[in-house]
N, CA, C and O atoms as a GROMACS GRO file, in nm:
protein
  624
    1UNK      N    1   6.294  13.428   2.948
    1UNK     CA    2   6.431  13.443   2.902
    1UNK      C    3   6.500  13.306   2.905
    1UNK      O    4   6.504  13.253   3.016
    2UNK      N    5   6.551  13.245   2.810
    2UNK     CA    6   6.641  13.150   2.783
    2UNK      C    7   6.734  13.155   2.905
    2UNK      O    8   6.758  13.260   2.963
    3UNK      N    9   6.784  13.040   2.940
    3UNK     CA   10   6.854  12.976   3.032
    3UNK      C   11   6.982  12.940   3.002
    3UNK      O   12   7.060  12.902   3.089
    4UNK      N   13   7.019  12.951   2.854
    4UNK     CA   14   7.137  12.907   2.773
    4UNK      C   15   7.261  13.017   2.821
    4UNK      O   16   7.357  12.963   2.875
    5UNK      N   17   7.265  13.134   2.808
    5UNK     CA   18   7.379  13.157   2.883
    5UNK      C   19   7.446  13.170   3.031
    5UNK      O   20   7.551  13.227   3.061
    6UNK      N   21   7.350  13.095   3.118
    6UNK     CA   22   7.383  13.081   3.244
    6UNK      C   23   7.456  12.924   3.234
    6UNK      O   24   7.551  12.909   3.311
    7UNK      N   25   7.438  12.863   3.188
    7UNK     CA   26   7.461  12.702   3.148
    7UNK      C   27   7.611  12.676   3.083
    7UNK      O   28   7.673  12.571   3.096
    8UNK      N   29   7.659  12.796   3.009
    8UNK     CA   30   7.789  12.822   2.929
    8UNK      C   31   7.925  12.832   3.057
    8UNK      O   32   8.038  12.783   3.061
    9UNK      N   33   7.879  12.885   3.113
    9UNK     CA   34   7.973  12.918   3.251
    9UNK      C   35   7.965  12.799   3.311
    9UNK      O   36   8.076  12.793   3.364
   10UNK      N   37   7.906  12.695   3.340
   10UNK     CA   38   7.871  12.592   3.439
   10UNK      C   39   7.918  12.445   3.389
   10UNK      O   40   7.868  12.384   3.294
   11UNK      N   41   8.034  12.396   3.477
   11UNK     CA   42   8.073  12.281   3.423
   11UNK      C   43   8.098  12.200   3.516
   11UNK      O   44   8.142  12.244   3.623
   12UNK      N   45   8.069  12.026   3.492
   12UNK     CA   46   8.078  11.915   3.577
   12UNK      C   47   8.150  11.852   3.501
   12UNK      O   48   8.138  11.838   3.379
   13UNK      N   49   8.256  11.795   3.595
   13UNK     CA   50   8.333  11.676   3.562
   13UNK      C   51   8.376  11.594   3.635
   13UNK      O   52   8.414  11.607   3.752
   14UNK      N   53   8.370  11.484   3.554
   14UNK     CA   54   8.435  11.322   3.662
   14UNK      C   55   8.561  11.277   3.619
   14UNK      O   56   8.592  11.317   3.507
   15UNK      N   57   8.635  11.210   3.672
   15UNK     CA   58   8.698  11.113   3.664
   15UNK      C   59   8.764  11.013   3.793
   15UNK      O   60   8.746  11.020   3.915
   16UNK      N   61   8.842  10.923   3.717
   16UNK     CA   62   8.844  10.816   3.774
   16UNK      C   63   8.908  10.755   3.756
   16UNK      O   64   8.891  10.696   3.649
   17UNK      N   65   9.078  10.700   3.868
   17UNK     CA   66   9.164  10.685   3.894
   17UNK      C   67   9.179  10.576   3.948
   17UNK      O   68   9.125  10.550   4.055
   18UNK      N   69   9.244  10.504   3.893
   18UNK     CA   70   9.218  10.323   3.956
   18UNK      C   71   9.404  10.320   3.984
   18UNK      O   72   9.498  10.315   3.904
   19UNK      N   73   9.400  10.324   4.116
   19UNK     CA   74   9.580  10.304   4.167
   19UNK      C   75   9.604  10.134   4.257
   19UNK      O   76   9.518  10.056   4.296
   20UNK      N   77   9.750  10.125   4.264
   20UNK     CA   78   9.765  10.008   4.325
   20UNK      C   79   9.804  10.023   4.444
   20UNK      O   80   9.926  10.015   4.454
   21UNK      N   81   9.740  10.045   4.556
   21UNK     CA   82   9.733  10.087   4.666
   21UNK      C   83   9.625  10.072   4.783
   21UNK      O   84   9.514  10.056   4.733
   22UNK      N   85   9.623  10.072   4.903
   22UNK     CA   86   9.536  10.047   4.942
   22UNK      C   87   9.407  10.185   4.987
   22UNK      O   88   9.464  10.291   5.016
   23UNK      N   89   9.274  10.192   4.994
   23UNK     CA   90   9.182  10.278   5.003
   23UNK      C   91   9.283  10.366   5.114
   23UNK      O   92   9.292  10.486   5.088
   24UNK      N   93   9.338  10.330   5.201
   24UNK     CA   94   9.324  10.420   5.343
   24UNK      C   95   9.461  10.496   5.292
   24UNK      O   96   9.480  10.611   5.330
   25UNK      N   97   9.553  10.433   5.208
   25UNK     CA   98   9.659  10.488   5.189
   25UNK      C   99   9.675  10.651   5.077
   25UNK      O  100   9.749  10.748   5.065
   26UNK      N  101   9.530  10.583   5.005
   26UNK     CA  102   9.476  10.679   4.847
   26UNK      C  103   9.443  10.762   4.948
   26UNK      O  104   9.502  10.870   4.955
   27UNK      N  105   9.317  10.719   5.071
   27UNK     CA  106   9.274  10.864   5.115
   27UNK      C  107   9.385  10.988   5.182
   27UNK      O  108   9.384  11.107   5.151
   28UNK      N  109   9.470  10.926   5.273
   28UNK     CA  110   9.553  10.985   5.332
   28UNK      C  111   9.623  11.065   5.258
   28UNK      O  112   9.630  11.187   5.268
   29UNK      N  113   9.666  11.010   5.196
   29UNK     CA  114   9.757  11.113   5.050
   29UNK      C  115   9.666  11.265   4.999
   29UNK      O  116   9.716  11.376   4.985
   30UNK      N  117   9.549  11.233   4.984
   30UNK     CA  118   9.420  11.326   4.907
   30UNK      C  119   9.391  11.396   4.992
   30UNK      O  120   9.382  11.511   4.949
   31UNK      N  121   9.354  11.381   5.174
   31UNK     CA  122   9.305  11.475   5.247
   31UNK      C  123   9.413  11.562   5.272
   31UNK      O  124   9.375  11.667   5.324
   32UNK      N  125   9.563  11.552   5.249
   32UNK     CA  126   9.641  11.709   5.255
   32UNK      C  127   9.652  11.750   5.127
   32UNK      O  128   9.743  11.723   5.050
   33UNK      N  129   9.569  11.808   5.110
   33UNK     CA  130   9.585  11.906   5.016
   33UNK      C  131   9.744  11.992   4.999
   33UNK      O  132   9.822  11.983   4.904
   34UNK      N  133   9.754  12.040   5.072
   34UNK     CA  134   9.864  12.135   5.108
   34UNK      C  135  10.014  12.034   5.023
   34UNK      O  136  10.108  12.098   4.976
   35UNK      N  137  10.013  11.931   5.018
   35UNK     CA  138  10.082  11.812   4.939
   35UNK      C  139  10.074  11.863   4.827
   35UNK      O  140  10.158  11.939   4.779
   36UNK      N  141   9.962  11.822   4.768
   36UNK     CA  142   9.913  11.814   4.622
   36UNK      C  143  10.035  11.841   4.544
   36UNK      O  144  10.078  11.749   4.474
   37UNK      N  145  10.119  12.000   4.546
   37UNK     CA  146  10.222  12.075   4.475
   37UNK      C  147  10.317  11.976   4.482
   37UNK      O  148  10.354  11.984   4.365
   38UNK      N  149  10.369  11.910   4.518
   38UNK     CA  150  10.474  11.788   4.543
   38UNK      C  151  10.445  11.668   4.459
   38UNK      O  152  10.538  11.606   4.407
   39UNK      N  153  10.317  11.631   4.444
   39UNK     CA  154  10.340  11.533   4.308
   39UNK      C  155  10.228  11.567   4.201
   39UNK      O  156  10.221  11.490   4.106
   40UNK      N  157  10.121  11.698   4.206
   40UNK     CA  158  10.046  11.666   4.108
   40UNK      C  159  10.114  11.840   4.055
   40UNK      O  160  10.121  11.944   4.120
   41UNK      N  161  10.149  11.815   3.936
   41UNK     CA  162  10.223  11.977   3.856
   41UNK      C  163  10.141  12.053   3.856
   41UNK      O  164  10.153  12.130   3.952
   42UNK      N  165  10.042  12.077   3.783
   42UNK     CA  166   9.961  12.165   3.785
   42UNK      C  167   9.884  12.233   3.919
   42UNK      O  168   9.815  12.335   3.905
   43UNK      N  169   9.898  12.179   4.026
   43UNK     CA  170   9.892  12.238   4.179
   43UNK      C  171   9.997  12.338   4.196
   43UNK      O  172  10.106  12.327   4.253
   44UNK      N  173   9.956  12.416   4.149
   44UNK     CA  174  10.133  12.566   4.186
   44UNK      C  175  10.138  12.571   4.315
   44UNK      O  176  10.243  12.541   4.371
   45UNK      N  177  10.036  12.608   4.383
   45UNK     CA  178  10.076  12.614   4.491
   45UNK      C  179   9.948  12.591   4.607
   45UNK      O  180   9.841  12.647   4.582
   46UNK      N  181   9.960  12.501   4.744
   46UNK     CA  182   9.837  12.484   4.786
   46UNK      C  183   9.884  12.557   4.925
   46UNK      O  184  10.006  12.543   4.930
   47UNK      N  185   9.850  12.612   5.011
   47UNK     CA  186   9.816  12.674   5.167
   47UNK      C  187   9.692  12.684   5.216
   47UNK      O  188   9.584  12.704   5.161
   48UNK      N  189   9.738  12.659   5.380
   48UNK     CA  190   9.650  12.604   5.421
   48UNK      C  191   9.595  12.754   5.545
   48UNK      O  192   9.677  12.796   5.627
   49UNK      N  193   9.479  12.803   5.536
   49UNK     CA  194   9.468  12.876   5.605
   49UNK      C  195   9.397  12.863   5.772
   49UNK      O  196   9.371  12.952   5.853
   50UNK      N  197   9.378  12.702   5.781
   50UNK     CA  198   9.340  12.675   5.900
   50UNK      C  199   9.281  12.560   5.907
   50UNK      O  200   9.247  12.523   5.794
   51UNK      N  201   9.247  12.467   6.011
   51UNK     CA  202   9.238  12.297   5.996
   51UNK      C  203   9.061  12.279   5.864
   51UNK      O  204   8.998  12.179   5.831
   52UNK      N  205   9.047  12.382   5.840
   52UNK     CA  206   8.903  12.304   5.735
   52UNK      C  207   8.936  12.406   5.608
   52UNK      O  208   8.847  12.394   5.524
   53UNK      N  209   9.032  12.500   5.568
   53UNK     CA  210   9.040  12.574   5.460
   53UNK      C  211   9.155  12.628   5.402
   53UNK      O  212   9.238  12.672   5.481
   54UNK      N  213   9.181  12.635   5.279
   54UNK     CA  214   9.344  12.679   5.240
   54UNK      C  215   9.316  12.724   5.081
   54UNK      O  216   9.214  12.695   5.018
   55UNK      N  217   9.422  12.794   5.035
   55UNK     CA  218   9.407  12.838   4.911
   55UNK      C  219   9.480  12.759   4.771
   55UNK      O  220   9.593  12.710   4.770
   56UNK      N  221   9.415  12.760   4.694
   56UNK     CA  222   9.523  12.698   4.620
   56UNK      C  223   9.548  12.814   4.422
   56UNK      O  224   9.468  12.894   4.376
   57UNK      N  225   9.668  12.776   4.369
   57UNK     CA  226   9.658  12.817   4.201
   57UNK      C  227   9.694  12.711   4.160
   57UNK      O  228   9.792  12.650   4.202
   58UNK      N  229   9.610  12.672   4.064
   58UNK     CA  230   9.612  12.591   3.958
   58UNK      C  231   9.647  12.664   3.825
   58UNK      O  232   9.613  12.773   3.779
   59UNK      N  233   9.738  12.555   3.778
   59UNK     CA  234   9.761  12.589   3.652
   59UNK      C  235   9.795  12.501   3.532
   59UNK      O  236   9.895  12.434   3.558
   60UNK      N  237   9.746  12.477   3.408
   60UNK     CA  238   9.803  12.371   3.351
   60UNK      C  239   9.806  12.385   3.186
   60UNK      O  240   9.878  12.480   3.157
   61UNK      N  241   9.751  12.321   3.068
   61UNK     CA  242   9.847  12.389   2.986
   61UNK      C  243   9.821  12.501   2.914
   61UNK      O  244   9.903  12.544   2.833
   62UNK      N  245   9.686  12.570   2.940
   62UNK     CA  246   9.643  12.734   2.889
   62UNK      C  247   9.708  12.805   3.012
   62UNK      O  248   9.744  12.784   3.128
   63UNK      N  249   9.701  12.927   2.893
   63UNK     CA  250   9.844  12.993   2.992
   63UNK      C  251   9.820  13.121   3.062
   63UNK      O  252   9.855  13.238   3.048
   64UNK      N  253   9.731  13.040   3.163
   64UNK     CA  254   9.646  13.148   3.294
   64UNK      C  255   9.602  13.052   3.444
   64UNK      O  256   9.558  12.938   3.432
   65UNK      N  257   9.616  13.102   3.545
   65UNK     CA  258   9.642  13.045   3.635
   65UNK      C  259   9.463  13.059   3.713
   65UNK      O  260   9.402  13.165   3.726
   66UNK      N  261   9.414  12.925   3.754
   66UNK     CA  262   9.303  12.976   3.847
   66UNK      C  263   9.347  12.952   4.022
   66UNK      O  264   9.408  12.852   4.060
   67UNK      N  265   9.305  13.062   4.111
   67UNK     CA  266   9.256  13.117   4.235
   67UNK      C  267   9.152  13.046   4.288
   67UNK      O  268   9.039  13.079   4.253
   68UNK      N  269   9.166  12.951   4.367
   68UNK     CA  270   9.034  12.933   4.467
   68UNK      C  271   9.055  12.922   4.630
   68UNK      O  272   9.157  12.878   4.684
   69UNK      N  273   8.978  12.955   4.676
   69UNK     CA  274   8.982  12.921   4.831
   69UNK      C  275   8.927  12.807   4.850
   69UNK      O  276   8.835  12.782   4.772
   70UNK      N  277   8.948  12.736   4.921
   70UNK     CA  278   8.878  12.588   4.924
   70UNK      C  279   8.841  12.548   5.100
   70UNK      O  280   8.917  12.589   5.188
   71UNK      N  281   8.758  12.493   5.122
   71UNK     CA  282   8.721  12.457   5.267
   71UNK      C  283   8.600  12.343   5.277
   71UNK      O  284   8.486  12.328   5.232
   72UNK      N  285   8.669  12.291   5.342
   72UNK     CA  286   8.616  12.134   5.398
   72UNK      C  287   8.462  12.125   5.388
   72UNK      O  288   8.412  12.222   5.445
   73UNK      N  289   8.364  12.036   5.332
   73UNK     CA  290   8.229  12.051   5.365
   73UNK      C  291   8.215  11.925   5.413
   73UNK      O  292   8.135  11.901   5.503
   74UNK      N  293   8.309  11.809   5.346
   74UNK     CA  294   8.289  11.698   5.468
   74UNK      C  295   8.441  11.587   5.472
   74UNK      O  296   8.501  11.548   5.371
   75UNK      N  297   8.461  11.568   5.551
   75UNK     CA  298   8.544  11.453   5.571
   75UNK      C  299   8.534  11.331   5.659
   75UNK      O  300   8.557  11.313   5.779
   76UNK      N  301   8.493  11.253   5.559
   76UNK     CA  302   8.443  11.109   5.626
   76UNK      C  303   8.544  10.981   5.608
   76UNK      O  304   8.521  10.941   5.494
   77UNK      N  305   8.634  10.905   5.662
   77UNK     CA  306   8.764  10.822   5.628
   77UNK      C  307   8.708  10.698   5.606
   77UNK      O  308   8.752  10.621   5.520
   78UNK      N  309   8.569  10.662   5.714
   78UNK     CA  310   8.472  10.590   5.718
   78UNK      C  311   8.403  10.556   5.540
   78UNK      O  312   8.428  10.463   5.464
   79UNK      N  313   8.329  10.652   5.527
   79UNK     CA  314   8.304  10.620   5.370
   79UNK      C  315   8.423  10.653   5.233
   79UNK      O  316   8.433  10.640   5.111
   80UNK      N  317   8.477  10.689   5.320
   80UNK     CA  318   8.604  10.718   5.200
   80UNK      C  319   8.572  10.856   5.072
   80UNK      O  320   8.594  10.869   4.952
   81UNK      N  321   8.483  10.976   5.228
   81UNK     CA  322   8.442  11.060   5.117
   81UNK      C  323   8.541  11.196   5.116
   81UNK      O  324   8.567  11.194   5.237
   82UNK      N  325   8.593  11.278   5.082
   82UNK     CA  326   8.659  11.423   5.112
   82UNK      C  327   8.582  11.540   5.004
   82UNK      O  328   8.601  11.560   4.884
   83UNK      N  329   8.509  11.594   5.080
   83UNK     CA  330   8.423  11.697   5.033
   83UNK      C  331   8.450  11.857   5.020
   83UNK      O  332   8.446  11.907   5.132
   84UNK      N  333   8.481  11.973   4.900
   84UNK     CA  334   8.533  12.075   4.942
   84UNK      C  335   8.388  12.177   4.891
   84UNK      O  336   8.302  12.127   4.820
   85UNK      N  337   8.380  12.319   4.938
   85UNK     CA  338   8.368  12.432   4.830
   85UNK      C  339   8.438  12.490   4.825
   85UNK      O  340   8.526  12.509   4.909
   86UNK      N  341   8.411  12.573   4.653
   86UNK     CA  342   8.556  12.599   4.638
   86UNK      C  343   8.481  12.730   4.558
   86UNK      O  344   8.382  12.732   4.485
   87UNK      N  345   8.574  12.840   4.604
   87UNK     CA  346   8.516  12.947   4.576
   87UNK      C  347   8.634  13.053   4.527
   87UNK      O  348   8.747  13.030   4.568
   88UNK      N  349   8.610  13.190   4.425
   88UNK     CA  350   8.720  13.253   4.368
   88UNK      C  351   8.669  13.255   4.224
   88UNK      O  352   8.556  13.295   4.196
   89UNK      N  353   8.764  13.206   4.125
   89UNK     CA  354   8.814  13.228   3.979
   89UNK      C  355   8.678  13.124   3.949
   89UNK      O  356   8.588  13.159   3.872
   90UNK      N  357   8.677  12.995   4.020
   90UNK     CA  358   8.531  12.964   4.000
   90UNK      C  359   8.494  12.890   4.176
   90UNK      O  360   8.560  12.881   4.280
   91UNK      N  361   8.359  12.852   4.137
   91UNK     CA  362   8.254  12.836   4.258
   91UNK      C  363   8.215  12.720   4.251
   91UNK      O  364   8.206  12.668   4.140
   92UNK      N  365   8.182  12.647   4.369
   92UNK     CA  366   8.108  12.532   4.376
   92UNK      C  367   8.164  12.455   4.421
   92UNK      O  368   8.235  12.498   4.512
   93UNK      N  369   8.174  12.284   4.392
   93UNK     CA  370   8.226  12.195   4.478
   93UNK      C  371   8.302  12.131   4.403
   93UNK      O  372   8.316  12.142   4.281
   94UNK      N  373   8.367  12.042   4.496
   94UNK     CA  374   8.476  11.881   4.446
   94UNK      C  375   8.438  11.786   4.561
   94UNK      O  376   8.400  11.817   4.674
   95UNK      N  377   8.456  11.672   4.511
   95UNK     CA  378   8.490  11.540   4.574
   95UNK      C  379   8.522  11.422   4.556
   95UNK      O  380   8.464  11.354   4.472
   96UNK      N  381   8.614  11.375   4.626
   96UNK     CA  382   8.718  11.229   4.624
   96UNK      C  383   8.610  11.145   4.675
   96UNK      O  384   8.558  11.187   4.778
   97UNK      N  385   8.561  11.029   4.623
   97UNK     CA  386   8.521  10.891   4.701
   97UNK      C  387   8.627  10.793   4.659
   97UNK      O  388   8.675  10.768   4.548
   98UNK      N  389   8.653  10.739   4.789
   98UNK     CA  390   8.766  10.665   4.774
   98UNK      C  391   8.746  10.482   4.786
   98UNK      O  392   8.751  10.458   4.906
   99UNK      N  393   8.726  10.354   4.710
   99UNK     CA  394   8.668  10.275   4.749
   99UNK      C  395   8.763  10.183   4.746
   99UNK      O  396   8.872  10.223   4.707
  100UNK      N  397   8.750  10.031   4.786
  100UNK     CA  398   8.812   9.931   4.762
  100UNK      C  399   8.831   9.898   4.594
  100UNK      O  400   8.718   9.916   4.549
  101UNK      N  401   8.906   9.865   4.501
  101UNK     CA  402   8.866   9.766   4.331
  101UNK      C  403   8.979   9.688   4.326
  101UNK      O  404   9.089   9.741   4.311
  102UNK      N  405   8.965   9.560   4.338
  102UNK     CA  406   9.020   9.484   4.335
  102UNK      C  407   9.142   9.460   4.448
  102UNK      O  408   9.115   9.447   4.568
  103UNK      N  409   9.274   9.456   4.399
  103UNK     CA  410   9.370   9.516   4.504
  103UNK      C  411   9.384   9.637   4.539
  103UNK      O  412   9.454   9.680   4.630
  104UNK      N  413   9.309   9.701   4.458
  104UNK     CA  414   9.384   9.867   4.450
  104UNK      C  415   9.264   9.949   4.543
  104UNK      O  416   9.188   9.930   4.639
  105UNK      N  417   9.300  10.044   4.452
  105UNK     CA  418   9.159  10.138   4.513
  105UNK      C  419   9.126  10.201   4.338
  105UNK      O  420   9.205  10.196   4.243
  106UNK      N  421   8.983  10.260   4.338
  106UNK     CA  422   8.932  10.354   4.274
  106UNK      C  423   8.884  10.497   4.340
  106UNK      O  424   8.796  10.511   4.426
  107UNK      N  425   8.956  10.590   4.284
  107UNK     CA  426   8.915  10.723   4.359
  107UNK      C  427   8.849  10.783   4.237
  107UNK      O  428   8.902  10.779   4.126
  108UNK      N  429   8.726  10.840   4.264
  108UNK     CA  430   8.632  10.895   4.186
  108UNK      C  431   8.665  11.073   4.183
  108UNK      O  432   8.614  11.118   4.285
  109UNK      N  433   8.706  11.143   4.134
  109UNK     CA  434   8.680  11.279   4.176
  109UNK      C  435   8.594  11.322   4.071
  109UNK      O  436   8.596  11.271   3.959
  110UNK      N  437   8.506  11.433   4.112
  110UNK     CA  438   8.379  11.494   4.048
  110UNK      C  439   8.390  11.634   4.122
  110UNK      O  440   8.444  11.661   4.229
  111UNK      N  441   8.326  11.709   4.037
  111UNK     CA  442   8.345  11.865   4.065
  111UNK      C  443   8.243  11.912   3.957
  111UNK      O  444   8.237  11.871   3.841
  112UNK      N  445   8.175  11.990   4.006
  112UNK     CA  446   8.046  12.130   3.979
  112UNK      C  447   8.138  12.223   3.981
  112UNK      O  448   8.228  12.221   4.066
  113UNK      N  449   8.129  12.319   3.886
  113UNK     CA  450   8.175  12.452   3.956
  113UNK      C  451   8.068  12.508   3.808
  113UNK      O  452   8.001  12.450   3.722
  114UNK      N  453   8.104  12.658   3.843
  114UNK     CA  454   8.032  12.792   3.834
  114UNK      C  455   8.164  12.895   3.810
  114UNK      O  456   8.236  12.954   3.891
  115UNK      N  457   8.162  12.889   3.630
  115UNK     CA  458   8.331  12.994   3.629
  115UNK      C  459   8.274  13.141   3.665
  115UNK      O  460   8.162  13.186   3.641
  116UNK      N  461   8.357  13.189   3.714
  116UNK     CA  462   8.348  13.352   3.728
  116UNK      C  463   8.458  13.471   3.703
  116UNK      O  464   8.436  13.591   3.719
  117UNK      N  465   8.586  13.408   3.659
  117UNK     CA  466   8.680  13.473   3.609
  117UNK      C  467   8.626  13.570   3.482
  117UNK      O  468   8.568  13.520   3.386
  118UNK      N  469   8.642  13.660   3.490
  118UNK     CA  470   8.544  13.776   3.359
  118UNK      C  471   8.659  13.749   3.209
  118UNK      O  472   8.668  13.839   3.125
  119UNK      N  473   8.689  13.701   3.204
  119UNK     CA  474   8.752  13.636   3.075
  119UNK      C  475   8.739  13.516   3.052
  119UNK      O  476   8.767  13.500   2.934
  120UNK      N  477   8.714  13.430   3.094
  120UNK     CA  478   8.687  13.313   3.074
  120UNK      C  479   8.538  13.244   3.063
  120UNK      O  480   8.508  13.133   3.018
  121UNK      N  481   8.445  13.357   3.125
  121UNK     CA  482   8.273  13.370   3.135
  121UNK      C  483   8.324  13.442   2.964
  121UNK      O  484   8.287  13.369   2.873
  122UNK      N  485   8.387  13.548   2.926
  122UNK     CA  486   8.320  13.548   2.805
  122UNK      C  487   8.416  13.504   2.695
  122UNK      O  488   8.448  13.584   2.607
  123UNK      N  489   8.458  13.391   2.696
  123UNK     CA  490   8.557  13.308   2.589
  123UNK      C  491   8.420  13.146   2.641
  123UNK      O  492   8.416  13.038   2.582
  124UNK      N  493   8.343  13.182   2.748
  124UNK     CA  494   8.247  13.026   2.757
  124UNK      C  495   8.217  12.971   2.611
  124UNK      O  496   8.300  12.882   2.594
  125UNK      N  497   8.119  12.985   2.473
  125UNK     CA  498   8.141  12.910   2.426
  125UNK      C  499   8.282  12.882   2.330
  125UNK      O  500   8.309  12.770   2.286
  126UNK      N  501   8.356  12.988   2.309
  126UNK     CA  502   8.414  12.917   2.191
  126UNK      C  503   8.570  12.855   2.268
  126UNK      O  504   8.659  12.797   2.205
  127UNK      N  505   8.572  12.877   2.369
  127UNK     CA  506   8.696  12.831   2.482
  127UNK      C  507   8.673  12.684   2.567
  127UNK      O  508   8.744  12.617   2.643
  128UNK      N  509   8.531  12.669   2.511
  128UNK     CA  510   8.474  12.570   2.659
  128UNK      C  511   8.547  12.422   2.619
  128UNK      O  512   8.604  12.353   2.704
  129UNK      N  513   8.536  12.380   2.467
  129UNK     CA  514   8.635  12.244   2.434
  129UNK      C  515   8.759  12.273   2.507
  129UNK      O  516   8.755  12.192   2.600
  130UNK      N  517   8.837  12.322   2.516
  130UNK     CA  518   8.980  12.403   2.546
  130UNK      C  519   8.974  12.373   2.705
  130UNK      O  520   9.054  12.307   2.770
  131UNK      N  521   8.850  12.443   2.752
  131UNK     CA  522   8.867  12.430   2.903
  131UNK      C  523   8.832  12.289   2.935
  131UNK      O  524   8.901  12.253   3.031
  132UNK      N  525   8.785  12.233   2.910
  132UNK     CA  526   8.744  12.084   2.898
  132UNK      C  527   8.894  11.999   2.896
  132UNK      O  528   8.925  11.936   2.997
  133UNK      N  529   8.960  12.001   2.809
  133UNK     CA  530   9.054  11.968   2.764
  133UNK      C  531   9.138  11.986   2.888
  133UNK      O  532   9.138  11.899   2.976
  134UNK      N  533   9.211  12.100   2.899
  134UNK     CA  534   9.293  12.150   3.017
  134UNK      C  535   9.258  12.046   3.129
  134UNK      O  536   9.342  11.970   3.179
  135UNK      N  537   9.120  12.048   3.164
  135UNK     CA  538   9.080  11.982   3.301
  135UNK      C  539   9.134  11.832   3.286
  135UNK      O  540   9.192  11.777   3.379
  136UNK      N  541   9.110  11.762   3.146
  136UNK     CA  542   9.115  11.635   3.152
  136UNK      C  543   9.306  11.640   3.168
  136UNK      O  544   9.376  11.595   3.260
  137UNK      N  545   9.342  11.703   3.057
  137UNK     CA  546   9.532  11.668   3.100
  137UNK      C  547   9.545  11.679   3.232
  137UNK      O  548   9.630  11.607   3.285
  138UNK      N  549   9.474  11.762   3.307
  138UNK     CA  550   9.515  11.784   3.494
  138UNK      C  551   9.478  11.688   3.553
  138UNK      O  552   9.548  11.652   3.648
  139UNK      N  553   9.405  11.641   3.535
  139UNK     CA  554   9.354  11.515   3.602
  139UNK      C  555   9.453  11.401   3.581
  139UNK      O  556   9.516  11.334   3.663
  140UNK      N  557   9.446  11.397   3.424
  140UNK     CA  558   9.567  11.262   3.411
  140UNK      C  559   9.704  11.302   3.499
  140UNK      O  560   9.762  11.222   3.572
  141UNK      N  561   9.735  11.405   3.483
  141UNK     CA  562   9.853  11.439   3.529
  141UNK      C  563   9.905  11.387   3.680
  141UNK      O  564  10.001  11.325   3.724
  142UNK      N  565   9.732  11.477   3.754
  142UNK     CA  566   9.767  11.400   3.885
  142UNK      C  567   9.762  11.284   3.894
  142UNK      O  568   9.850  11.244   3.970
  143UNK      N  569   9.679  11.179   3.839
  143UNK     CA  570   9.647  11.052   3.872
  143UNK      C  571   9.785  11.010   3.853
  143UNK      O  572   9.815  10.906   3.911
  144UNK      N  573   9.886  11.073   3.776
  144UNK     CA  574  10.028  10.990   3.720
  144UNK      C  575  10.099  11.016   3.839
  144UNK      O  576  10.147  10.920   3.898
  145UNK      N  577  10.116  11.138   3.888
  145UNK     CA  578  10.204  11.188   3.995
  145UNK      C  579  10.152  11.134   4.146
  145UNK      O  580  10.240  11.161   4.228
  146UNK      N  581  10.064  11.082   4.194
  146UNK     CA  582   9.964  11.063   4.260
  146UNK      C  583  10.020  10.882   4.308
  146UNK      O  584  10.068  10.844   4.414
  147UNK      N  585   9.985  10.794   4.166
  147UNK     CA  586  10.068  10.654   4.162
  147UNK      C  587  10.196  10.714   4.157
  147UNK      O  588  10.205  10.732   4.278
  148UNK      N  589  10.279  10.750   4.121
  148UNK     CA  590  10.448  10.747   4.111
  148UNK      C  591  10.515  10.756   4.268
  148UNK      O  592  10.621  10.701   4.300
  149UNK      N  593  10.414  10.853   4.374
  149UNK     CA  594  10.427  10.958   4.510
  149UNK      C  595  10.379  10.776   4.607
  149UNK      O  596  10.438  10.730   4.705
  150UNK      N  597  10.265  10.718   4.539
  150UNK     CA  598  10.236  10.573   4.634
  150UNK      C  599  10.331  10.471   4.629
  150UNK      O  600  10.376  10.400   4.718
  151UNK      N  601  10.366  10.478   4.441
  151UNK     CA  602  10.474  10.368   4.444
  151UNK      C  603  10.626  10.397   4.471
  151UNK      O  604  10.727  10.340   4.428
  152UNK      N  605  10.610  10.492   4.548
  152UNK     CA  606  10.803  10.533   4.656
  152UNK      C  607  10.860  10.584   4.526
  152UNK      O  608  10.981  10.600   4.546
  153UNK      N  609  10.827  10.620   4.396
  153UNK     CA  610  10.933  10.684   4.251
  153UNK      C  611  10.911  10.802   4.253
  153UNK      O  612  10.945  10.877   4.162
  154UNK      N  613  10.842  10.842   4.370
  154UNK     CA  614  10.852  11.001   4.386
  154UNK      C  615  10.887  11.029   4.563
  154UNK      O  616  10.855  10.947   4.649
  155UNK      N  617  10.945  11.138   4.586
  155UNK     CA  618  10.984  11.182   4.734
  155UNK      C  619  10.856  11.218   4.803
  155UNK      O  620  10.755  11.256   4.744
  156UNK      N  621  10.868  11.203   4.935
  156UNK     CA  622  10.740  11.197   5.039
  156UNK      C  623  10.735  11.345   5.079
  156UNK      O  624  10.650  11.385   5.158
   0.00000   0.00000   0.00000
């Protein structure tokens, strides 16, 4: 049996955020989550259900909200890594590496997941540009709100 519709549901993405700031300052900001709603929009809402796990809804410009539980798989300040799984509306992982570039820092985030929302498993191919899309505006979004929250033009 073909392997092709298990593969439709399953998506990786990177990006990569080059701020003017220093590594320890990028990480600090990134390991509270529970923040996030304060400068990145599409974070509706993050809680924290105990020191390694909290829930969050995302939402951004399709007009349905995702559910995940999220919990710590590693946090290293040392390598500048913050590791989650993230489980719900979809499954699998994220992670921040946070490094020195130049003056600034570069924070890498990358994420696997595994959708499982039963509308969105069956809109996979002809929705998947769309969902693609969504992810990349969220990303820019935070990276904007993210620098604005380092450079003091947003409240702490």
């Amino acid at each position: 049996m073909p392997d092709w519709p298990l593969r439709a549901h399953h998506y990786r993405f990177r990006s990569r955020w080059l701020l003017d700031a220093p590594p320890g300052v990028v990480y600090a900001a990134l390991e509270h989550a529970e923040a996030y709603p304060r400068w990145w929009p599409q974070i509706a809402e993050a809680h924290r259900i105990d020191a390694r796990s909290g829930t969050a809804r995302i939402r951004s410009v399709l007009p349905f909200s995702l559910r995940i539980t999220v919990s710590e798989t590693r946090r290293d300040p040392v390598a500048g890594i913050l590791q989650t799984a993230l489980r719900g509306d979809v499954d699998g992982w994220a992670r921040w590496t946070i490094t020195p570039h130049g003056s600034g820092t570069r924070a890498l985030y990358e994420q696997e997941v595994e959708v499982r929302r039963p509308f969105m498993r069956w809109l996979a191919y002809p929705g998947r540009p769309f969902f693609r899309l969504n992810h990349a505006l969220m990303m820019r979004a935070g990276r904007r709100g993210l620098a604005a929250r380092l450079d003091g033009r947003q409240g702490i």
